[in-house]
C-alpha positions in Angstrom: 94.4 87.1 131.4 95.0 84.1 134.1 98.5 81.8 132.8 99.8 79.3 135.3 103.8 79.9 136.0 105.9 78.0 133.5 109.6 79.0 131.9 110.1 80.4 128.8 113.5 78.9 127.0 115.0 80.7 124.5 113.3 79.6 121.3 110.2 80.8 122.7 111.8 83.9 123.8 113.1 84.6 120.3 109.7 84.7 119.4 108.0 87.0 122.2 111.4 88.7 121.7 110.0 90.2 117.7 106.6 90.7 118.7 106.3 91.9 122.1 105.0 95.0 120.6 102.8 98.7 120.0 101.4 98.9 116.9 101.2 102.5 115.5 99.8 103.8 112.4 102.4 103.3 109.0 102.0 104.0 105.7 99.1 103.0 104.0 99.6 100.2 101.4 98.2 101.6 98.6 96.2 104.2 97.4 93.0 102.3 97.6 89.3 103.6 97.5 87.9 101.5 100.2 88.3 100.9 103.6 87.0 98.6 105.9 84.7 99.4 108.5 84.3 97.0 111.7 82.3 97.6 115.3 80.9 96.3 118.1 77.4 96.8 119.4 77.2 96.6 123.0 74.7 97.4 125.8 75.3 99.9 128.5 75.6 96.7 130.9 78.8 95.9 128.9 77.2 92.8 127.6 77.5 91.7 123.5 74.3 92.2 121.6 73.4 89.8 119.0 71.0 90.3 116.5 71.2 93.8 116.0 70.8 95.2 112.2 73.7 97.6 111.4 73.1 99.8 108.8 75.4 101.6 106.6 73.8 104.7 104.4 74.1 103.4 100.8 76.3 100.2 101.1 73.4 97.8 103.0 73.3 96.3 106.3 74.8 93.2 108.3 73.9 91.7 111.5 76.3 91.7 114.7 77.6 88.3 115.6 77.4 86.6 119.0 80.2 88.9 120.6 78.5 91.9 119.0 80.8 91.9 116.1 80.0 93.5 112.6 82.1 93.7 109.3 81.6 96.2 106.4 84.5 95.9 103.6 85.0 97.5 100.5 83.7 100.5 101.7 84.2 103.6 99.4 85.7 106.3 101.3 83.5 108.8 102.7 80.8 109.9 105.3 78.4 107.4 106.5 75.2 107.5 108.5 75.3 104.2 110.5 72.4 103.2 111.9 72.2 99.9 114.6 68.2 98.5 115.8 67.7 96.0 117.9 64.2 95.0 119.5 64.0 96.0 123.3 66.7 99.2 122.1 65.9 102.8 121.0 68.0 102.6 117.4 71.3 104.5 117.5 72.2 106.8 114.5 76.5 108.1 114.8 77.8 109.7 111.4 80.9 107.7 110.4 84.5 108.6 108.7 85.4 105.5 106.5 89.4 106.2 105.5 90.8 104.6 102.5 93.0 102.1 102.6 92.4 101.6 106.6 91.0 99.5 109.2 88.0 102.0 110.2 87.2 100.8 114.0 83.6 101.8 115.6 82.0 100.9 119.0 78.0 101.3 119.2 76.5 101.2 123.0 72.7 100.8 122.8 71.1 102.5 125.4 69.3 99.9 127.9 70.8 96.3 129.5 70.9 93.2 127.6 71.6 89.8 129.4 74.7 88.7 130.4 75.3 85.1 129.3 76.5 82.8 131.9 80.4 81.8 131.7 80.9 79.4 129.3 82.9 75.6 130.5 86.5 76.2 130.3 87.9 74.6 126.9 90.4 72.9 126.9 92.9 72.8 124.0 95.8 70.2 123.5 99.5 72.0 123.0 102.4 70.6 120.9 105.3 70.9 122.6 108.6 71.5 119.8 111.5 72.1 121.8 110.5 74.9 124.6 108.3 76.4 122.1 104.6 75.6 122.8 102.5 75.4 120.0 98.1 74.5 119.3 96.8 73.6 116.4 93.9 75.8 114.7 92.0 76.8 112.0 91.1 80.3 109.9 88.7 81.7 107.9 87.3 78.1 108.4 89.4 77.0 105.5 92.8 76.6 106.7 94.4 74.2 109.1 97.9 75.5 110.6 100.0 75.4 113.9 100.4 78.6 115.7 103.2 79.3 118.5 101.4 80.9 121.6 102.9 84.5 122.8 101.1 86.0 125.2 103.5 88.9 124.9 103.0 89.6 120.7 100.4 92.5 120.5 98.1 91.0 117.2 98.2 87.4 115.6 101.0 86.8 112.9 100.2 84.5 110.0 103.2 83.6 107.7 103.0 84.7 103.5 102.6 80.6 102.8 98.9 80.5 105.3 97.8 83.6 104.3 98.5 82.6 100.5 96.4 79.4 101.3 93.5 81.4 102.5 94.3 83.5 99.5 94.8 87.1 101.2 97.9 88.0 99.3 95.8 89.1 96.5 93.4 91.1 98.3 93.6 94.1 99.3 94.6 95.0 102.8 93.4 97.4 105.4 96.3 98.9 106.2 100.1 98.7 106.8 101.4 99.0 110.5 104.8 100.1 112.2 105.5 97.1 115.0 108.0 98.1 117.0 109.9 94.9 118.4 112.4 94.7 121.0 114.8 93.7 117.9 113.7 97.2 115.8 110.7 98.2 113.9 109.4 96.7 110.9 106.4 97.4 108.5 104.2 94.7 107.6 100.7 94.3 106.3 97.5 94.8 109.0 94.5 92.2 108.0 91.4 91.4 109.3 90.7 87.9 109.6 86.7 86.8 110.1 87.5 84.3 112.4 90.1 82.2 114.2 89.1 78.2 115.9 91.2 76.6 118.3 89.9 73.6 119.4 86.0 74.9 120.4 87.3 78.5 121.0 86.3 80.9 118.7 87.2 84.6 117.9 85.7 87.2 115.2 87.2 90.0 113.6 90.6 89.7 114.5 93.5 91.9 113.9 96.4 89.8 112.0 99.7 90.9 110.2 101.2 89.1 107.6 104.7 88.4 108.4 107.6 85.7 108.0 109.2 85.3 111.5 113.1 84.0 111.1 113.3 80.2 112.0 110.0 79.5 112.2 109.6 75.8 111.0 107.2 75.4 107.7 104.5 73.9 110.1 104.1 76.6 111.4 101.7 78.7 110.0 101.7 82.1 112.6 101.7 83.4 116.0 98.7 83.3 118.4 99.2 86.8 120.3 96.7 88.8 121.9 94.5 90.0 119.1 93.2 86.4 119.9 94.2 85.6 123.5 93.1 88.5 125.4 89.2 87.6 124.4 89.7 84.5 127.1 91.6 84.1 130.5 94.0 81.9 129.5 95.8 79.1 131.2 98.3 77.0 129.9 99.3 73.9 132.0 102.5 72.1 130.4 102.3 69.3 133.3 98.4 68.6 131.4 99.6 69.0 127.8 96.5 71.7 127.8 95.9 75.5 127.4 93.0 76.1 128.6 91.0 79.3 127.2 87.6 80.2 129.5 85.8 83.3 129.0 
């Protein structure tokens, strides 16, 4: 990830500061009987494949996304026989541990190359600048329109109690909860998968969120863009422009 030179004051610090971070496994939030269950089918050229039917023994099948993304919640816990086809690909079969209560993580590689798309035009995104903090607006779940402070040194996206009761996750069940060790101590918080995060015509599937009220931040601001979003794009940001500019 690319990022022209430019000073960090310290509001922005203050933010990096909670949530430049490693993530380890914490407590599980409840004793729940499901899990969730999301992968990535690639091809042995390291390219996305799109398209491809993944199967889950008994629960039904989903199709991967254009980054090769696929989603399975509610999954009772238990052993699985997933099964991913694609045309042009011998099907792969891989048994499968879903854990309740957990974000289950699995990576297919499909034997064969698949194309490689060309780069896409860089995209560039307008930033709001509030004091040294730089901020873009964006959108989740496709329902919900918020601010979110850039870190490229936070570990996973951060999306305040208020957003995330607007796109109504506080009632749902989540996937996990996560020790994040920050430079100021460690603090537990709540580990979500959110189908998809827009800013301006960048898009990102399947990313990893926790739900947490940073100190300060002001009620415009709905979370922190870290690198469970960033590090899918090289990522510029040019204060002189007013731009960041995200190109994959």
């Amino acid at each position: 990830m690319r990022r022209r030179a430019w000073t960090r004051r310290p509001a922005l610090i203050l933010a990096a500061g909670l949530f430049a971070v490693t993530t380890g496994p914490g407590r599980e939030a409840r004793a729940e009987s499901s899990g969730i269950l999301a992968g990535l089918v690639m091809s042995s050229n390291e390219a996305a494949v799109e398209g491809a039917v993944v199967s889950l023994e008994g629960i039904g099948s989903v199709t991967s996304d254009a980054a090769g993304g696929f989603v399975f919640r509610d999954v009772p816990t238990g052993n699985y026989r997933l099964t991913v086809s694609k045309q042009g690909f011998p099907h792969e079969t891989r048994l499968i541990l879903v854990q309740a209560g957990r974000l289950n993580k699995v990576r297919i590689a499909l034997a064969g190359a698949a194309p490689i798309p060309p780069p896409q035009a860089p995209i560039g995104v307008p930033i709001v600048r509030q004091g040294s903090a730089i901020l873009v607006r964006g959108r989740v779940n496709d329902q919900v329109e918020t601010l979110f402070l850039v870190d490229t040194g936070a570990t996973l996206c951060v999306l305040t109690r208020v957003t995330a009761e607007r796109l109504g996750l506080t009632s749902s069940p989540v996937s996990s909860v996560v020790t994040v060790h920050t430079a100021s101590g460690s603090i537990e918080a709540p580990l979500i998968l959110l189908d998809l995060i827009q800013v301006g015509a960048a898009e990102a599937r399947s990313v990893e969120a926790i739900l947490h009220d940073v100190p300060g931040f002001p009620s415009e601001v709905g979370g922190i863009l870290g690198l469970s979003f960033l590090k899918r794009f090289t990522v510029e940001i040019d204060p002189a422009r007013g731009v960041m500019v995200l190109s994959r």
